[in-house]
C-alpha positions as CSV (number, residue, x, y, z in Angstrom):
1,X,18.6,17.6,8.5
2,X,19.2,14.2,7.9
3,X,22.6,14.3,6.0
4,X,24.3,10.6,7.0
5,X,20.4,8.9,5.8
6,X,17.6,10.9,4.6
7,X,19.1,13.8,2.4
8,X,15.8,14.4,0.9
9,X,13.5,14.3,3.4
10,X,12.4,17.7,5.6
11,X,11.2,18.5,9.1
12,X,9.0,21.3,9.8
13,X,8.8,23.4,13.2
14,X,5.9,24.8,14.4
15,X,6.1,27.7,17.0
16,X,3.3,27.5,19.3
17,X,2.3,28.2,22.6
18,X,0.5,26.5,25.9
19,X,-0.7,29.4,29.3
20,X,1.2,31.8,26.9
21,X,4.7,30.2,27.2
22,X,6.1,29.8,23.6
23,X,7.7,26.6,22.8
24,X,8.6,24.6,19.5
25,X,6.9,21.2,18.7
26,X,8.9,19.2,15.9
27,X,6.2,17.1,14.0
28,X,7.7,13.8,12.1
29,X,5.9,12.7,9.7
30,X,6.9,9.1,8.0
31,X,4.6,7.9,4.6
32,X,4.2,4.4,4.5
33,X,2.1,2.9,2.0
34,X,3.1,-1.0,3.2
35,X,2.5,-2.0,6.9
36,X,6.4,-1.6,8.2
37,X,6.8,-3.9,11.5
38,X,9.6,-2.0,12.0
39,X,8.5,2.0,11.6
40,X,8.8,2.5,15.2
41,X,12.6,2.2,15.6
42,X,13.2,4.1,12.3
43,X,11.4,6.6,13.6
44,X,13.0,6.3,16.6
45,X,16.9,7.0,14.8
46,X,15.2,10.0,13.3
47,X,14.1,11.3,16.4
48,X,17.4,10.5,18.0
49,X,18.8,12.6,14.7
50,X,16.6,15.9,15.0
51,X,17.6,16.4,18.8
52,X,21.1,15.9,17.7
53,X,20.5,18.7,14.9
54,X,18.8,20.9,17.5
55,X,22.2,20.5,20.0
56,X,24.4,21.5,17.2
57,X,22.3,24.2,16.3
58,X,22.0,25.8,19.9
59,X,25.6,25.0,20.9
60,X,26.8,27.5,17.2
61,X,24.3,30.1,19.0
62,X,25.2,29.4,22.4
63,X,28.5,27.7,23.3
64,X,28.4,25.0,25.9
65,X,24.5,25.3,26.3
66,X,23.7,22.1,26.1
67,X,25.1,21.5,29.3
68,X,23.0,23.8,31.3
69,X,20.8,22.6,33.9
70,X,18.0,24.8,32.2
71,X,18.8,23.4,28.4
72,X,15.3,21.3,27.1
73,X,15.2,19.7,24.0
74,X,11.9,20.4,21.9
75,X,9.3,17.8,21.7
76,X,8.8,15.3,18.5
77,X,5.6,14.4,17.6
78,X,6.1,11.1,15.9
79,X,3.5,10.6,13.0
80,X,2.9,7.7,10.8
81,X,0.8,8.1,7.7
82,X,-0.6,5.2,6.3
83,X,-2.0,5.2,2.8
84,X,-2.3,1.2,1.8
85,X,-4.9,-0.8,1.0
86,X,-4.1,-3.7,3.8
87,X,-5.0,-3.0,7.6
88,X,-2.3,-1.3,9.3
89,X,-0.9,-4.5,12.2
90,X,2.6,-3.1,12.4
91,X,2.8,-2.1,16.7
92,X,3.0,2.0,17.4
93,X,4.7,1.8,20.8
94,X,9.1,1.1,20.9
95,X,8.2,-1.7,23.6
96,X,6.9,-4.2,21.4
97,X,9.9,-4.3,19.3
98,X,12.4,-4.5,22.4
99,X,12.3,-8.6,24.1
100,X,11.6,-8.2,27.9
101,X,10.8,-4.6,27.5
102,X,8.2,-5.9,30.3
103,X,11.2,-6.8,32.8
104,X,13.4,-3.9,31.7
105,X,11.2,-1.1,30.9
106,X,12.5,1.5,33.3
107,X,15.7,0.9,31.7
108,X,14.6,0.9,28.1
109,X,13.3,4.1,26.1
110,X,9.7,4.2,25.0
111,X,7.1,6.2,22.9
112,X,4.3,5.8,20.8
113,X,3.5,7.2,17.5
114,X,0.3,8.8,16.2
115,X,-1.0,6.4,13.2
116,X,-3.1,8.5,11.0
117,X,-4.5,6.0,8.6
118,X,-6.0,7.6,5.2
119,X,-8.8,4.7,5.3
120,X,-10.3,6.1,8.3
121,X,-11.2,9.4,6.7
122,X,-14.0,9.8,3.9
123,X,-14.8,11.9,1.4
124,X,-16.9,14.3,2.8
125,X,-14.6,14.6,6.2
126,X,-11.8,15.5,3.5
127,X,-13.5,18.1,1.8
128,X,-14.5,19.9,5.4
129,X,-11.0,20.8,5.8
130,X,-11.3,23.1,2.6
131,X,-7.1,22.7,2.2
132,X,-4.5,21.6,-0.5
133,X,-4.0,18.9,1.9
134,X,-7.6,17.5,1.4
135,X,-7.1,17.5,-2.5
136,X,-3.9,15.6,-2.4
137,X,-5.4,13.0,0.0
138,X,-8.4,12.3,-2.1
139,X,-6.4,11.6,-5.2
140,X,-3.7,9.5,-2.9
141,X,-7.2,7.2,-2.0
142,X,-7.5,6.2,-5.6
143,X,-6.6,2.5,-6.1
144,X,-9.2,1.5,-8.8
145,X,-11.4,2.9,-10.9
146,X,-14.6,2.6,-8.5
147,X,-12.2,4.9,-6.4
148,X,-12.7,7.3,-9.5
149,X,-15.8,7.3,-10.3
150,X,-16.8,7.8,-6.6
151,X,-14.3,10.7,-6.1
152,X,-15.5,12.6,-9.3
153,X,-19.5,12.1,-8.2
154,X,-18.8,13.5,-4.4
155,X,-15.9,16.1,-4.9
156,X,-17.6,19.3,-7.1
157,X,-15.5,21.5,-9.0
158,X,-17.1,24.5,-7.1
159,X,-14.6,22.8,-4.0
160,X,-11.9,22.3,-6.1
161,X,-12.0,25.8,-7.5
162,X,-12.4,27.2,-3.8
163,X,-9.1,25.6,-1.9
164,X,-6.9,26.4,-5.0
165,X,-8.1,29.7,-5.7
166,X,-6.2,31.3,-3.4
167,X,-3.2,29.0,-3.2
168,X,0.6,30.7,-3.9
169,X,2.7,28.9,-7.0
170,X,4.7,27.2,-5.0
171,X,2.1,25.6,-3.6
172,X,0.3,24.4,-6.3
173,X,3.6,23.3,-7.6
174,X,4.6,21.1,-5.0
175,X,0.5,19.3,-5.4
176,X,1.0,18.8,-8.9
177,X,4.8,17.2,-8.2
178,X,2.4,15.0,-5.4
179,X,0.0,14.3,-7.5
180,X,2.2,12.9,-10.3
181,X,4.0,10.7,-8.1
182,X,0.3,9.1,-7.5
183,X,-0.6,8.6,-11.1
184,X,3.0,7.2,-11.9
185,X,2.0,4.8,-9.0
186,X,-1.2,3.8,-11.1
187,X,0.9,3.2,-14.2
188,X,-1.0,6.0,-16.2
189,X,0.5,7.4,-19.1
190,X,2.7,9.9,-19.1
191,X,1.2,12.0,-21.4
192,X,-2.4,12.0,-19.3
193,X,-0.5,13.0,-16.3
194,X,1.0,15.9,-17.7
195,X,-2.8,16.9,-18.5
196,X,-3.6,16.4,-15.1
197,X,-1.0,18.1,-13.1
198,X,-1.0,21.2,-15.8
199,X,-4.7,21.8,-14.6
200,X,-3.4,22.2,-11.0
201,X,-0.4,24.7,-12.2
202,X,-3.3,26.5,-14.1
203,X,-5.8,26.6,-11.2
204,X,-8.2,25.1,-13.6
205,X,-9.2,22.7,-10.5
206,X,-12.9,22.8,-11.7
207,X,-11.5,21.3,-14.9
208,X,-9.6,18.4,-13.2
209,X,-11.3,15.4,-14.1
210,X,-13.4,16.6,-16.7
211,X,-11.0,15.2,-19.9
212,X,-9.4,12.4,-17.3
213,X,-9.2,9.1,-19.2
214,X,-6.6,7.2,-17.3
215,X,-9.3,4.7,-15.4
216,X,-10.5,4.2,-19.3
217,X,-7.0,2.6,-19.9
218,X,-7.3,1.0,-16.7
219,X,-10.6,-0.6,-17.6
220,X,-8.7,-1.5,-21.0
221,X,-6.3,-3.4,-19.4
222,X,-8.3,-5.0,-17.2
223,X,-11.0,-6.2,-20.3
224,X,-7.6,-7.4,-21.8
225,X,-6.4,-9.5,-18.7
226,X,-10.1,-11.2,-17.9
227,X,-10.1,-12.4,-22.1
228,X,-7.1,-13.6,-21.9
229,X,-7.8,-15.5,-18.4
230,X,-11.0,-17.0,-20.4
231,X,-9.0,-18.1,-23.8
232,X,-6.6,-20.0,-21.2
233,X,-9.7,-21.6,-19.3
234,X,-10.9,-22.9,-23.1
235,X,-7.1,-23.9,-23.8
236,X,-6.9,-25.6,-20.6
237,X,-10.1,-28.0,-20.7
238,X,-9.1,-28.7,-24.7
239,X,-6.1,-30.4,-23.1
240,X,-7.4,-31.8,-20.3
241,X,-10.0,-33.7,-22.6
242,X,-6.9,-35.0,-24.6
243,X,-5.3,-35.9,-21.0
244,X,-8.9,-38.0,-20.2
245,X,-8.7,-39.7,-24.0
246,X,-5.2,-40.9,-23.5
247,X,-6.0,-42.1,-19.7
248,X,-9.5,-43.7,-20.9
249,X,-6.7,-45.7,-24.0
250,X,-4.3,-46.3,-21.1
251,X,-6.7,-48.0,-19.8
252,X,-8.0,-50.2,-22.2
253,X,-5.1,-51.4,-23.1
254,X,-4.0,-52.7,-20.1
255,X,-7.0,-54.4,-18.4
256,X,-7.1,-56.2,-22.3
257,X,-4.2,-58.8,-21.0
258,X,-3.7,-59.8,-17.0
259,X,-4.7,-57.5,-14.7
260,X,-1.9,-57.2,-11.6
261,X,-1.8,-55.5,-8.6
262,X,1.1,-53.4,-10.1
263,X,-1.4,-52.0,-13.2
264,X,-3.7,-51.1,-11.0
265,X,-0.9,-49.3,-8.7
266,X,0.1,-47.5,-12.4
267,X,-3.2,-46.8,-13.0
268,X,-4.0,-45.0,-10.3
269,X,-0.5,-43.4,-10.2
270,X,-1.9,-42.0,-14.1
271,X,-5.1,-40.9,-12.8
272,X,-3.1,-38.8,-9.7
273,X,-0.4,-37.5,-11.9
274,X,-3.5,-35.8,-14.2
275,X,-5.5,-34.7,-11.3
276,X,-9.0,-35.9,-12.7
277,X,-11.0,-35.5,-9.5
278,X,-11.2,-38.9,-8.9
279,X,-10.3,-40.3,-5.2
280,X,-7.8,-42.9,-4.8
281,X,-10.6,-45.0,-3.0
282,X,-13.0,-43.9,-5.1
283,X,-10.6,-45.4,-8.3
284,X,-10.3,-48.6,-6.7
285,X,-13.8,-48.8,-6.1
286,X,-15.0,-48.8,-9.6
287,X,-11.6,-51.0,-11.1
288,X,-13.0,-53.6,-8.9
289,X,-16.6,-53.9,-10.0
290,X,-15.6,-53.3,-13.5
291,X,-13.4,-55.6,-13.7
292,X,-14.1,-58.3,-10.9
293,X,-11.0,-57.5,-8.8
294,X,-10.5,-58.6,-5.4
């Protein structure tokens, strides 16, 4: 549908009906895993795009329909799915990205889209709609590996078995192709993730995160990073002692001949430029009394 932007993307239609007249409904969904201050005006071209796509469509049926007093377009219902870590700020209604749409706002379009935010739902809400969908939402949730280990304790391979079980190929294709863009996000190996996504493919769901070591290599990598962190701290205070020996000599050796106002200016310059955590005032307090400055 989207040929001049979004070549990849797809919209659905869903036939439906309200007091037994049949309409369509045109649900857009746009993924956002960043908060995107400006979502509500991309979704706004997109919208702008599927009506476009739906004239075209019904003017190669009907010629010159569009220009009927009876001709409706279907309605869009705008969707943003939200899957980051940060709380979601960005506004949901057109107005707030239009200035004076407080003055103009008969004259200006407006809409609001649905945020469904994947931090609002648990668990245990997941797994009570008993879908592919709830699977691929749970693994989205993983960020760290206390996401894991708490995913792995409340989801049972009885469920996993039961929502898959029944699930056509293509389906469980298109998870495992989800799924893998998810562990590719978490910088997993590539090998691991083809053991993960072939137990999808297989329908061996109950088997899923039985032989799953990628949060292993995480904890790896994160063991690595805090040893390293504490070999700098050691690396760090070895030089600073050296700093505090050749500020202590500094300092010797000048206050040995004529103290001026202008060593005690350097002085104080050295002890600034290697940030001991000594005031200024405090620094001029004690080179007075040690040394019977005025």
């Amino acid at each position: 549908m989207f040929t001049e932007e979004r070549n990849s993307d797809s919209v659905s239609r869903i036939k439906t009906k309200i007091n037994e007249t049949p309409f369509l409904i045109i649900p857009l969904i746009e993924h956002k895993s960043n908060v995107d201050y400006n979502v509500v005006m991309q979704v706004f071209r997109y919208m702008v795009f599927i009506w476009e796509d739906y004239e075209k469509e019904m003017e190669r049926q009907h010629k010159g329909i569009s220009k009927t007093k009876d001709f409706k377009y279907p309605p869009i219902l705008p969707i943003v799915f939200y899957d980051g870590a940060d709380n979601w700020t960005a506004p949901d209604r057109l107005h707030d990205r239009v200035l004076l749409s407080d003055v103009f706002g008969q004259y200006i379009p407006d809409y609001r889209c649905m945020l469904v935010k994947l931090a609002d739902y648990t668990n245990a809400e997941l797994m009570e709609k008993k879908d592919e969908l709830s699977v691929i939402m749970m693994v989205d949730r993983l960020q760290n590996a206390a996401d894991y280990m708490k995913l792995i304790q409340e989801v049972g391979s009885d469920y996993l078995h039961e929502v898959t079980e029944q699930s056509p190929e293509y389906l469980l294709e298109i998870m495992a192709q989800i799924v893998e863009v998810f562990m590719a996000k978490l910088n997993i190996p590539l090998e691991e993730v083809d053991t993960f996504t072939s137990q999808i493919k297989e329908r061996n769901m109950g088997e899923l995160f039985a032989h799953f070591e990628g949060w292993d290599v995480q904890a790896i990598r994160k063991e690595s990073r805090e040893q390293a962190l504490i070999e700098a701290r050691k690396q760090v205070e070895i030089e600073m002692e050296e700093v505090r020996k050749e500020v202590t000599q500094q300092v010797t050796e000048q206050v040995t001949e004529r103290v001026t106002e202008s060593d005690i200016q350097k002085l104080l310059a050295v002890l600034y430029k290697y940030k001991l955590g000594c005031p200024r005032e405090t620094a001029i307090e004690q080179l007075m009394e040690q040394y019977q400055l005025s």
